[in-house]
C-alpha positions in Angstrom: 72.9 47.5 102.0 74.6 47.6 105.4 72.4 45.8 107.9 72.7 45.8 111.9 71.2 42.2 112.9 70.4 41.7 116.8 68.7 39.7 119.1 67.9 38.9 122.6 68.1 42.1 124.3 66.0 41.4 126.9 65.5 44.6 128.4 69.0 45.1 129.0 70.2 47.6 126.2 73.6 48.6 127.9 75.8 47.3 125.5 73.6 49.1 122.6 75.7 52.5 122.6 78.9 50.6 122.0 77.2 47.8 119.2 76.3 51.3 117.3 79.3 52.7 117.7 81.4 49.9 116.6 78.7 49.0 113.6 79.4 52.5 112.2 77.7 53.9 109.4 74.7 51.0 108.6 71.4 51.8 106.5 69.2 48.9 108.3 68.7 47.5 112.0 67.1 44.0 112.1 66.0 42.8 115.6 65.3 39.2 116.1 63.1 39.0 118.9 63.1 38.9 122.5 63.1 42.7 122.6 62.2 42.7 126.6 62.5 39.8 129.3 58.9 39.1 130.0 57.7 42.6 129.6 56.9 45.6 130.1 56.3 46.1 126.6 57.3 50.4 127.1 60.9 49.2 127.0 60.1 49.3 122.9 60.0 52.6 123.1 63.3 53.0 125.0 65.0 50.7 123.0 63.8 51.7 119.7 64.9 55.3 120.9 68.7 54.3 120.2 68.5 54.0 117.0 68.8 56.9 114.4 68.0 54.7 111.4 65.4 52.5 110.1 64.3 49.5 112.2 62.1 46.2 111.5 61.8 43.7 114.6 59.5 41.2 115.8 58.8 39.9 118.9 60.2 36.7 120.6 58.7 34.4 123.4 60.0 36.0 125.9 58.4 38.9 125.0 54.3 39.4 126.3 52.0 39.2 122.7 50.7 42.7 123.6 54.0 43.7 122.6 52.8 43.7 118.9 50.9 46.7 120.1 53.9 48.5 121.2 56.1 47.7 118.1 53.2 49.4 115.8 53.2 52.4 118.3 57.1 52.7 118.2 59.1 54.5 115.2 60.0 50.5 114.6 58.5 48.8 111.7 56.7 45.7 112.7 57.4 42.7 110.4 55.7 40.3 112.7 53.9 38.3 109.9 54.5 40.9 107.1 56.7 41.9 104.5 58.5 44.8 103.4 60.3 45.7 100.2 63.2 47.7 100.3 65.0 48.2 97.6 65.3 45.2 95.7 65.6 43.3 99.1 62.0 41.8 100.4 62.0 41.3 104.3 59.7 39.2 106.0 59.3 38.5 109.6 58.0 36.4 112.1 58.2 36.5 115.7 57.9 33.9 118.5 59.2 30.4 118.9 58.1 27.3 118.1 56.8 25.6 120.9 59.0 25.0 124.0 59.0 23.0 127.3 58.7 26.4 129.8 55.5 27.5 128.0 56.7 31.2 127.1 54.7 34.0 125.9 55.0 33.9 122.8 54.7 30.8 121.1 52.8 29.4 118.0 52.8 25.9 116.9 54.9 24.4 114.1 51.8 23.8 111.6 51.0 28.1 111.4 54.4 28.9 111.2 54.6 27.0 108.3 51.2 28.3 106.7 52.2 32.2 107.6 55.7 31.9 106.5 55.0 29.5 103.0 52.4 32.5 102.1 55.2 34.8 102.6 57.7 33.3 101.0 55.3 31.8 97.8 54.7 35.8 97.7 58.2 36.8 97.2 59.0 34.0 94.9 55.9 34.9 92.7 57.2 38.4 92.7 60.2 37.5 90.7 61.7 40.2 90.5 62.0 41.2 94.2 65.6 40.1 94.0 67.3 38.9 97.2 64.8 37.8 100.3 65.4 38.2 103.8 63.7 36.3 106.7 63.8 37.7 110.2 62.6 35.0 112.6 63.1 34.7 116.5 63.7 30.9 116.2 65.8 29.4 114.0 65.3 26.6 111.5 65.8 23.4 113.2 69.5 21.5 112.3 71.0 25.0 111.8 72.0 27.5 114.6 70.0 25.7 117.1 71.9 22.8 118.9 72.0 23.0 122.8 73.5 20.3 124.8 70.6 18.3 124.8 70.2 18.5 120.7 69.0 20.6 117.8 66.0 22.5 118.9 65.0 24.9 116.1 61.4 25.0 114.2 60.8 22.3 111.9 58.7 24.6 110.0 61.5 27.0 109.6 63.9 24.6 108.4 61.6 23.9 105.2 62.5 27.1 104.2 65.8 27.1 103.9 67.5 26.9 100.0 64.2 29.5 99.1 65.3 32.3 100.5 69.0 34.3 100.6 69.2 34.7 104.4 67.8 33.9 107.8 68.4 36.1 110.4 67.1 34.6 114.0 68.4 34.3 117.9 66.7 32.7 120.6 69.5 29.9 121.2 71.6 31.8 122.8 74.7 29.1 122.9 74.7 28.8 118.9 75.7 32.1 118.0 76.9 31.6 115.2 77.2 31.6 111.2 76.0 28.5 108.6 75.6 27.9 105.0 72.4 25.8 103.6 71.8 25.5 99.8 71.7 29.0 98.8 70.7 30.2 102.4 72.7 32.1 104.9 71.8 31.8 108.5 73.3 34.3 111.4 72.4 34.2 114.5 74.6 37.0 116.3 74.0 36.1 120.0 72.5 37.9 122.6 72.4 41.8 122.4 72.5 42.3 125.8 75.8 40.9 126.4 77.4 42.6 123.6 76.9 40.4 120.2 75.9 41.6 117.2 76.3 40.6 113.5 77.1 43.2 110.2 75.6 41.7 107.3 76.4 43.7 103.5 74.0 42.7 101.2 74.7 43.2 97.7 71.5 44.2 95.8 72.7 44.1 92.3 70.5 41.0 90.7 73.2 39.1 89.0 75.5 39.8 92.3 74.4 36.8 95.3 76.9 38.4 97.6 76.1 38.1 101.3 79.0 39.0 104.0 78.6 38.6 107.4 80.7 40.0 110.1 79.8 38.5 113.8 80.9 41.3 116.6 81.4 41.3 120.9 81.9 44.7 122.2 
């Protein structure tokens, strides 16, 4: 599978023609939150309207919590606190951000991250056979994608994730776009959208094949 991972749009989807065009021929968009800066939450449906193929996001906190109501409206799926099984990849998705010091929209402490996401994730590992699974989460785990100048400043929760599942996808920091390797985890964070970054990630699906391959792009 052929994945399109962004993040961090916010509202400004100029660069989106020319991240399609130079992703080519992909089965999958991921977004990672942050679709809009603050609101409105219509511009879903003029992003969303970009993309020809199949699309899970969540939310970030910038983005207004109503926006959960848009995302269900749009031709997106919303994987804010679900999963979804495709092929023998499971997906699972939460939006937001731990908490931060400029009280944004959307954020939910570090204790119900943890709860939502180890139900999730206790799912897919009871599944068994669900093969590789895939985390889409607007904050990254904390230690891992996250430093700023001032320190690391990712979830806590998040992090106690990593090594049980094949790959996190996040954003919200924008300085750590970036790539890192934890246990058997693979975390991208392919910068902000709306100044051009984007990451391709090929996922191989075939059980006894752990292949993940991640390209990070500017346009």
């Amino acid at each position: 599978m052929k994945i399109l991972a962004i993040s961090d749009p916010h509202g400004d989807y100029s660069k989106m023609k020319a991240i399609m065009e130079r992703a080519g021929d992909f089965d999958l968009a991921v977004i990672a939150g942050d679709l809009t800066n603050f609101g409105p939450d219509e511009k879903v449906e003029e992003l969303m309207e970009l993309f020809d193929k199949p699309v899970l996001a969540i939310p970030g906190n910038c983005d207004q919590k109503s926006i959960l109501e848009a995302l269900d409206a749009s031709k997106a799926t919303n994987l804010h606190g679900k999963a979804k099984q495709i092929g023998k990849i499971r997906f699972i998705g939460l939006g937001g951000s731990n908490p931060t010091p400029f009280n944004t929209p959307f954020e939910i402490p570090e204790e119900e991250i943890e709860s939502t996401l180890e139900g999730m994730v206790c799912s897919a590992e009871a599944a068994g056979n669900c093969g590789k699974v895939v985390l889409l989460t607007h904050a990254p785990p904390q230690g891992t994608c996250d430093e700023i100048p001032c320190g690391h400043v990712g979830s806590t929760a998040i992090r106690k994730f990593l090594d049980r599942v094949d790959l996190i996808v996040c954003g919200h920091i924008h300085e750590a776009k970036g790539l890192e390797k934890v246990g058997k985890t693979t975390v991208v964070n392919p910068g902000e959208a709306c100044k051009g970054s984007c990451a391709l990630i090929t996922i191989e699906e075939a059980e006894e094949d752990k292949t993940i391959e991640v390209e990070l792009i500017e346009v």
